[in-house]
N, C-alpha and C positions, 0 to 999 in steps of 0.2 A: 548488341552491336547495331546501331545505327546502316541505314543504306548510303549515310554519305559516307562514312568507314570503312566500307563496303570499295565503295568507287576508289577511296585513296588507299591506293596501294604504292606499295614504295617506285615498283614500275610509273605509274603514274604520274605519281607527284615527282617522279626523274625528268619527265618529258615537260612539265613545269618550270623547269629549273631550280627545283629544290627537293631533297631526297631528304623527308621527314624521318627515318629510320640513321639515315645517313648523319645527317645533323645531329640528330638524339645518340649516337652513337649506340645504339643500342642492335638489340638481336633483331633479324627481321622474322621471328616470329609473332602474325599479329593475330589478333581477332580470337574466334572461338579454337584456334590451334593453341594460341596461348595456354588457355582457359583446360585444355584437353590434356596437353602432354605435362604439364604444372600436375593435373592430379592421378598422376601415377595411369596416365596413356589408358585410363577411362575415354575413349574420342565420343564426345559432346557430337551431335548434328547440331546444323543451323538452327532448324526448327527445334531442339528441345532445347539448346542451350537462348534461345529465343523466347519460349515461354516460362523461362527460369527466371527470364530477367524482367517480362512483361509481370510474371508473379511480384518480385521484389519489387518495382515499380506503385505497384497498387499497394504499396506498406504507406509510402509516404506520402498519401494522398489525407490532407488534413482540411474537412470542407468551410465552408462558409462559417463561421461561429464555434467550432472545434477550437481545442486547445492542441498545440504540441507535448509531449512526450517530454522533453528536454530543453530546458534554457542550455543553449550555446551563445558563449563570449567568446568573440573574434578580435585579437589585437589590432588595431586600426593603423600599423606598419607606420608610412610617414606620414601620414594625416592625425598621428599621437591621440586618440583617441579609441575604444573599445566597442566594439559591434554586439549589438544583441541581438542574434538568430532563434528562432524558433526552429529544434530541430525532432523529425524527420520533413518540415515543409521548407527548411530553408529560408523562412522568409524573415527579413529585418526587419524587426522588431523597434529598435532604440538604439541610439549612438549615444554613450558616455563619453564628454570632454574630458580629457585629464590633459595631457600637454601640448595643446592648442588652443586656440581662439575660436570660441563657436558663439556667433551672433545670435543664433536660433536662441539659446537658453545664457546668453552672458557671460556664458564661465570665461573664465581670462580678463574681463571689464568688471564684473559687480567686486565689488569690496568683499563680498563673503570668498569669493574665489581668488583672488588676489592675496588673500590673508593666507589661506591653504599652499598655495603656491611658492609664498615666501621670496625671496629674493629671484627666485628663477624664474618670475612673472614676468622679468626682462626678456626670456626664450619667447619666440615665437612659433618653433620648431619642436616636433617629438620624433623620436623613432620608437614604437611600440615593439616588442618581440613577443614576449612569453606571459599570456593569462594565469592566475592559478589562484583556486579557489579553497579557504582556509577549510583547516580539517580539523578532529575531534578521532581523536582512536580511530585511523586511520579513512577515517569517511568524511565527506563534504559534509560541513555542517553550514553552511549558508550562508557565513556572517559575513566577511570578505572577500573580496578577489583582488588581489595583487597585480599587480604591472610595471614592467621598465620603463627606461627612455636611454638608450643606449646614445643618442645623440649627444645628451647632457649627465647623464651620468646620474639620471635620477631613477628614483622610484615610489611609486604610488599606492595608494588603497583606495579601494571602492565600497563604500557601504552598498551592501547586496539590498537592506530593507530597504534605501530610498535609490538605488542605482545613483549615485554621483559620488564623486570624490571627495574624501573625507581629511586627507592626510597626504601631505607629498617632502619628501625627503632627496635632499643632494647629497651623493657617498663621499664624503671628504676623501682626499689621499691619492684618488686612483680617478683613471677615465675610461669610459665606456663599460656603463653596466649592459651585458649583457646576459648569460644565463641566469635564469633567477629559477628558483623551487621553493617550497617550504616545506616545512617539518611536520613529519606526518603524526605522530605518536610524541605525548599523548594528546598532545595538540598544535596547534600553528603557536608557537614559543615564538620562532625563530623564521624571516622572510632570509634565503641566502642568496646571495647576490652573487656572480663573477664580475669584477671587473676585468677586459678582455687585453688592453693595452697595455705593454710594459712604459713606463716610466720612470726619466731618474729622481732620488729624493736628496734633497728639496729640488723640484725643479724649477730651479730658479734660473735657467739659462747660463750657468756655467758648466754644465755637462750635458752629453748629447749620446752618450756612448753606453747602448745595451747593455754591451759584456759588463760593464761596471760592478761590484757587488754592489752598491747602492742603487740600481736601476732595476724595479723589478712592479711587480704587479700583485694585487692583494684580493683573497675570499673573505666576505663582509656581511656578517651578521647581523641585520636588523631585526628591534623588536616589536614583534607583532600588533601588540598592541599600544604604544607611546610612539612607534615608528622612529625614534631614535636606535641611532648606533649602537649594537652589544659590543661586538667584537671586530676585528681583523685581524686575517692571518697573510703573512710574507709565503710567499710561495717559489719555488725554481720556475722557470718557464711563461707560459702565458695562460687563462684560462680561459673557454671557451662555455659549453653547457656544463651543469649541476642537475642534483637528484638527493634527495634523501631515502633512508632507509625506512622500514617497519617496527624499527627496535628503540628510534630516537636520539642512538648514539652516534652513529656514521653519517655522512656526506660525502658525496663523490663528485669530482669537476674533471671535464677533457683538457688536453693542453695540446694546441698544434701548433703550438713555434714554440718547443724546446730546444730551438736552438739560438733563441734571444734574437731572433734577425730582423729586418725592416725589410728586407726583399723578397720577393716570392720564391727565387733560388733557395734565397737561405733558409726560409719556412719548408720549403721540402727537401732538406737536405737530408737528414734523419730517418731510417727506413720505420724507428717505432720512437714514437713519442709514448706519451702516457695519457693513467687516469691519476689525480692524486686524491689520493680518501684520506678526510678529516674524523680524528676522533672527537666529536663538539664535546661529550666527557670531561676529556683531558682539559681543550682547551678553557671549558668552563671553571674546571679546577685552577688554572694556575691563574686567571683572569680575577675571582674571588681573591685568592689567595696573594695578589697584586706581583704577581712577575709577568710584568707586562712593560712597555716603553708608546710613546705619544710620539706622534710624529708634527713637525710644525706648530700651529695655533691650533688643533684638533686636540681634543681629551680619550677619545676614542682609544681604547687599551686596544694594545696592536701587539701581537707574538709572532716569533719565527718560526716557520711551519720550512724550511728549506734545509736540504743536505749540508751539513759542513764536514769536511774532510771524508767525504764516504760515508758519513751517519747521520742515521735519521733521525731527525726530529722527534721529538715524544708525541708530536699532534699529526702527524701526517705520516703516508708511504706512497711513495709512487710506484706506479703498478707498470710496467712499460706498454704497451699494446700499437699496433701497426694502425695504419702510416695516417698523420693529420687525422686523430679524431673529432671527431660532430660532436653530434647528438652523445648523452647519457642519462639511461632513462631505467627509473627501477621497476623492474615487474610485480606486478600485482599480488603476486603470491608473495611477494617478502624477499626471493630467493636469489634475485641477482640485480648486479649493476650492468644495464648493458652500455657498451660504448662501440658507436657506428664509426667505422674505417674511414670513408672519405677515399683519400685516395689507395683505400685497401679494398679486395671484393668481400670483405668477412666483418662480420661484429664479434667484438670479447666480451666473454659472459664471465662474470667475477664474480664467486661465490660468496656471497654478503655472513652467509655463518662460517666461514674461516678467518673474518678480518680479524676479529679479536686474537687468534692463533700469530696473524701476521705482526700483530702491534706486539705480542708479547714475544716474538721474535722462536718463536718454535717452528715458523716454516723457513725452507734453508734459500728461497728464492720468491721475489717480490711477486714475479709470475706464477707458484704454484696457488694464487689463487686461483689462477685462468681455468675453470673446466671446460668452455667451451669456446669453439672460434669458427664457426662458421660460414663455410664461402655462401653468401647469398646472391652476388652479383654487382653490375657497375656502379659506384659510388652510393654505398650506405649511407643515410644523413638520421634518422631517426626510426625508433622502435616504437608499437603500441603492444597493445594485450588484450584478449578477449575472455580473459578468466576461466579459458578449458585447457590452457598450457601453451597456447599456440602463443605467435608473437609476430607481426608485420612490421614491414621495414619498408618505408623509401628508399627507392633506387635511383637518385638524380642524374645520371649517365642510361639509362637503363629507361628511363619513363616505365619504369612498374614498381605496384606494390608488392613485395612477395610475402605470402604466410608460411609460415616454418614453426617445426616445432622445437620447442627448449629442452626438452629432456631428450630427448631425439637428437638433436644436434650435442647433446652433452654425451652420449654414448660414443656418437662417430669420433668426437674429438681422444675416446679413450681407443678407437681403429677396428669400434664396430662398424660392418658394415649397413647401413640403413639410411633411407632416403629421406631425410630431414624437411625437404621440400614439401611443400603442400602445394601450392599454386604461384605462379605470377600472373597479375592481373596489370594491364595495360592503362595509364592513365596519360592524360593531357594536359600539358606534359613537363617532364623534371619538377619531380614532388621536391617541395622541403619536410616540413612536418607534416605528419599525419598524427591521428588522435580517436579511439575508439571511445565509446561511449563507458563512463567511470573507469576510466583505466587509470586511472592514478592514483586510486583506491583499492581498498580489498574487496570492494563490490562489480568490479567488472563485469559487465551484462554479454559483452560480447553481444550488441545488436546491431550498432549502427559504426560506421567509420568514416573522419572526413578526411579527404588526402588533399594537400593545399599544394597546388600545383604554379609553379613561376612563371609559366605560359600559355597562351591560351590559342595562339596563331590561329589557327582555323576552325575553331568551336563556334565563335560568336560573328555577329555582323560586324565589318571593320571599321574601324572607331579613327582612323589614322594613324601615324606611326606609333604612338604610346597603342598597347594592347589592353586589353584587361587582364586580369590573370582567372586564374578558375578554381574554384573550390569544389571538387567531385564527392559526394556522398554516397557510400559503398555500403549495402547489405553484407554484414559478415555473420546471422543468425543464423545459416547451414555450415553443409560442408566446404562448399567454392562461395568468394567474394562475389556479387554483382554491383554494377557502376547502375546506379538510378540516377543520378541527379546532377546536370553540371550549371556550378554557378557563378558564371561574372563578378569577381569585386575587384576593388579600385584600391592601389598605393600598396602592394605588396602587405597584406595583413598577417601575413608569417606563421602563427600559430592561435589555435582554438583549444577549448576544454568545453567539456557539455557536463552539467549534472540535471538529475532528474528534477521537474518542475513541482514537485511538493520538497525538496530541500531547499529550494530560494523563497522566502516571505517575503514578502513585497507591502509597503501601508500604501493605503488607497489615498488618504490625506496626509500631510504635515501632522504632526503633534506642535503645540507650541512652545512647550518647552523644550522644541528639538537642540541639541548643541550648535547643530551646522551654523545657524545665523543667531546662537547665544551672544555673540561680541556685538551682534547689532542691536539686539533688546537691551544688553547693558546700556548702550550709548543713546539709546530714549528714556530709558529708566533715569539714565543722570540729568535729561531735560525733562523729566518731566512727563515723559510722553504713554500714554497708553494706547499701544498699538493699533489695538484691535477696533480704537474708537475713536480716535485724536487725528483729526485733521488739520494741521499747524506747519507754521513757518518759522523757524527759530532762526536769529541773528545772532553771530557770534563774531563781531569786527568784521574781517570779508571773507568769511566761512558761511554759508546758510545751507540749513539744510532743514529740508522738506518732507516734512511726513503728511503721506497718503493713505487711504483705503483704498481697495478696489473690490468692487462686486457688479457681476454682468447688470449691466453696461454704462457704469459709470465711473468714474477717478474720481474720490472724497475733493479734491484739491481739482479743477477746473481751471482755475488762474492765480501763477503766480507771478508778482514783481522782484527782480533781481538788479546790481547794479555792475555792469562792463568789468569784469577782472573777477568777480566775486567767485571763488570755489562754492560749488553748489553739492553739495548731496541730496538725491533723493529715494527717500526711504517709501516702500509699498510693500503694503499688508496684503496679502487676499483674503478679506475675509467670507468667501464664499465655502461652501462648506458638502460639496456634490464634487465626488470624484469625477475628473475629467473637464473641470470647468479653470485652464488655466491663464492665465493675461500674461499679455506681454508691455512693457513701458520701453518706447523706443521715442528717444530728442533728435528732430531731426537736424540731418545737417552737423549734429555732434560726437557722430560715433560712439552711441550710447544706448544699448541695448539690451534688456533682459527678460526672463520670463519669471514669474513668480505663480506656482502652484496653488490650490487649496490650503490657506492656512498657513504657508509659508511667509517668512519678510525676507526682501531681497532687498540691497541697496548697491547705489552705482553713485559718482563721487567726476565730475569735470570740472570743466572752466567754462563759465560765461564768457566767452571774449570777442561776441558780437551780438555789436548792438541792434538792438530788432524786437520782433514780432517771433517766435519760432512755436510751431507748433508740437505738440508729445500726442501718442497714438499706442491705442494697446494693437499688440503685434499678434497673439493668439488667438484665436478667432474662436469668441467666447459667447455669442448672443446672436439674435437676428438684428440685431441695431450695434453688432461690433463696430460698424463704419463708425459707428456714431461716439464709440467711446475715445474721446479728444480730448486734450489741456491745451494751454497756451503762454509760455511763460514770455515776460514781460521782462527785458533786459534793457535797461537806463546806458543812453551813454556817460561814458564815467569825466 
């Protein structure tokens, strides 16, 4: 606990005019009473519950020339791109572009990212939510990391060896991806998507009306590795978060407007909505076997996963559970689906080995999977896991994290009595996600924890009316939580995932036979051009385009002549050959800008359409004479 914590007391900050407890609607138990009566009314003094935390503080101290512990990827919220933290120090590392325009390295300008992008290069805009990094028999194996864009309805991959994006996909059919997971066992097969919005089909503006049976919203099965479409399933309701199982057959999605509504009345009208679990199985079954239907200009094989007349579908069961659920997040042990309340004080624990009981319809009620339901407190939003059974939940109402344990809470739910609680710990403040270190794995370390917090009010220096928000990194390697670390980011980054730093390979250089910019090596290959060597100007009617070299501190190409209208591509090799030695090509005055790596070719593609003198400048500062590294192209009035 901090001494300015100390000073803000809910009295305090009253006499302010603003009662931080009050606001937060939360309990006004703060500081180390939290901390005390959370673990079974052990009462902490200041001083030792102080040197507990002075101890966990000195974990994350990573010095001068040290490596981290953990790559953590940060979803970059609406700035559409991916943050790479170094964690237990926190510190930023690398930003991956995927659904934005970044000048620094080109992506959304060069031609190689443009290509990737595909038609939704037109977007300017991302919304980032959920990172998640591909698996192998239920552990990160390094290749991938996945990401939404709930704004547009896309979704992306990141090659992990060269961190940029390799692949980007828009979900035909439905709008606003948001939950996304993959498939854990026995490998990432399948990236699954929620799309979150009901709409009508075809929505061609002749219907407007929820209730419709035509108006509904679709789970969407992309494949891992082509990032094309598998499947989609029709679903009752709306979908919110996903999760898969340990076993490869199941998938589970929250819904909190099963009551099909557009209003916020009508989304909590409902005391229990549901989870609905897909058997991917089934639905792979009858998709081979082609009983499947196309919706519109899509080929995308599309099944009913929805009740008709009181019966369930052969691919899905809806599970009911209280009230607008979140988060759905499966535990590390294999053992359950949990799904966070919202506006419930409890999470339902679904016992993942009776589903198949439930599909074959030997249980007499959708709920007796539920073994557990847990009051943790105000507004549940997500669960993590620390691999010793326990499991943390954000409290968005609450500003805390609490640790509880699973089998413990699955006992009281049969009317043992036992205190399921372990601690609440106090964060700053209204968590969304949290994320333990390999919790999404059967490797859960239970060491480190980041709780992503929506507010930051009085943590940092004020910035003006926008805040920053805060990402708290939490000791959870004892038996009580400690807050070490609180950190400032920018645009709402929503959610993280960490895996250890000997699971992500990183290449120091390009390879040249990389695919990334394979479509650009075609396109000198059919000139003629040898990349690595060939300094040239090709004319092609009023196309030209310009192949360069570059190595510290000069551009193969110096000067070239162009004439007023001419589309110009220029293509740039590096071929320098010492990791960390990268250039940038930036034309000024034409919004044209990239970086090209060791051994990389990057290409970028305008319009000359003033006449002039314009100078070109590498932009990464590669040399003691980078000033120096200049072109000048020569553009003819037409």
């Amino acid at each position: 606990m901090s001494d300015n914590d100390s000073k803000n007391t809910p009295q305090t900050l009253e006499k302010d005019g603003l009662s931080r407890r009050g606001f937060l609607g939360a309990s006004a138990l703060t500081g180390a009473a939290v901390a005390a009566t959370a673990l079974g009314g052990a009462v902490m003094s200041r001083e030792s519950w102080a040197a507990a935390v002075k101890d966990a503080q000195s974990k994350i101290h990573v010095g001068p020339g040290e490596l981290d512990e953990y790559y953590g990827f940060w979803s970059g919220g609406h700035q559409g791109e991916v943050r790479v933290l170094g964690v237990p120090s926190m510190r930023e590392l690398m930003r991956i572009p995927v659904f934005n325009v970044d000048s620094a390295t080109g992506w959304g300008l060069t031609n190689e990212s443009r290509a990737i992008m595909g038609d939704s290069a037109k977007f300017l805009n991302g919304d980032c939510h959920h990172p998640h990094i591909s698996m192998t028999d239920g552990k990160y194996d390094g290749k991938y990391l996945f990401i939404n864009d709930k704004a547009n309805s896309r979704v992306a991959r990141i090659r992990l060896d060269i961190m940029k994006c390799d692949k980007m996909i828009t979900v035909p059919n439905v709008q606003a991806i948001h939950g996304l997971r993959l498939q854990k066992v026995p490998h990432t097969k399948y990236v699954f998507a929620n799309a979150e919005f009901i709409i009508p089909h075809p929505n061609d503006g002749k219907v407007f009306d929820l209730q419709d049976e035509n108006s509904y919203t679709m789970y969407n099965a992309i494949d891992a590795e082509s990032m094309e479409m598998a499947f989609q399933v029709i679903v009752d309701g709306n979908l919110d978060n996903t999760d898969a199982d340990y076993t490869g057959r199941f998938a589970a999605a929250t819904c909190y407007n099963s009551e099909k509504a557009f209003d916020l009345g009508g989304m909590m009208r409902n005391e229990r909505d549901w989870v609905v679990v897909f058997d991917i199985h089934a639905i792979e079954k009858a998709v081979k076997a082609g009983k499947f239907i196309t919706l519109g200009d899509s080929k995308v094989p599309v099944v009913d996963g929805r009740k008709k007349d009181g019966k369930n579908s052969e691919f899905t069961r809806y599970v009911p559970v209280p009230k607008n659920p979140h988060g759905l997040n499966t535990s590390s042990d294999g053992k359950y689906f949990i799904a966070n309340g919202k506006l419930s004080p409890t999470c339902s624990m679904i016992a993942i080995d009776m589903l198949p009981d439930l599909f074959a319809g030997k249980l007499k009620d959708e709920r007796d999977v539920v073994v557990g339901e847990p009051e943790l407190g105000l507004g549940p939003l997500h669960t993590t896991f620390d691999g010793r059974g326990n499991a943390y939940t954000t409290l968005f109402i609450d500003s805390q994290v609490v640790k509880w344990n699973m089998e413990e809470a699955r006992r009281a739910y049969k009317g043992e009595k036992v205190n399921y609680i372990k601690q609440k710990l106090d964060v700053h403040y209204q968590p969304g996600h949290l994320h333990a270190s390999l919790c999404e794995t059967s490797e859960a370390d239970g060491k480190w924890l980041v709780a992503l917090s929506k507010f930051s009010k009085d943590r940092f220096l004020p910035t003006g009316p926008l805040h920053p928000e805060n990402d708290q990194l939490i000791d959870i390697s004892g038996d009580e939580m400690k807050l070490v670390h609180d950190g400032p980011t920018f645009a709402e980054p929503h959610d993280c995932i960490m895996a250890r730093r000997d699971q992500i390979k990183t290449k120091k250089i390009w390879d040249r036979n990389d695919p990334f910019f394979a479509p650009t090596v075609a396109m000198a290959k059919k000139d003629g051009i040898d990349l690595t060597a060939d300094n040239k100007v090709i004319r092609d009617g009023n196309k030209v385009r310009v192949y360069m070299t570059s190595m510290a501190p000069a551009y193969g190409v110096q000067e070239f002549n162009v004439k007023q209208g001419d589309e110009v591509t220029v293509v740039v090799t590096n071929i320098d050959q010492i990791e960390d030695v990268s250039h940038g090509f930036v034309m000024v005055n034409h919004g044209v800008s990239m970086e090209i790596s060791p051994q990389q070719t990057s290409s970028i593609t305008f319009v000359a359409d003033k006449p002039g003198l314009h100078w070109y400048y590498c932009s990464w500062f590669c040399h003691a004479l980078h000033m120096e590294m200049v072109g000048r192209m020569i553009v003819e009035p037409a």
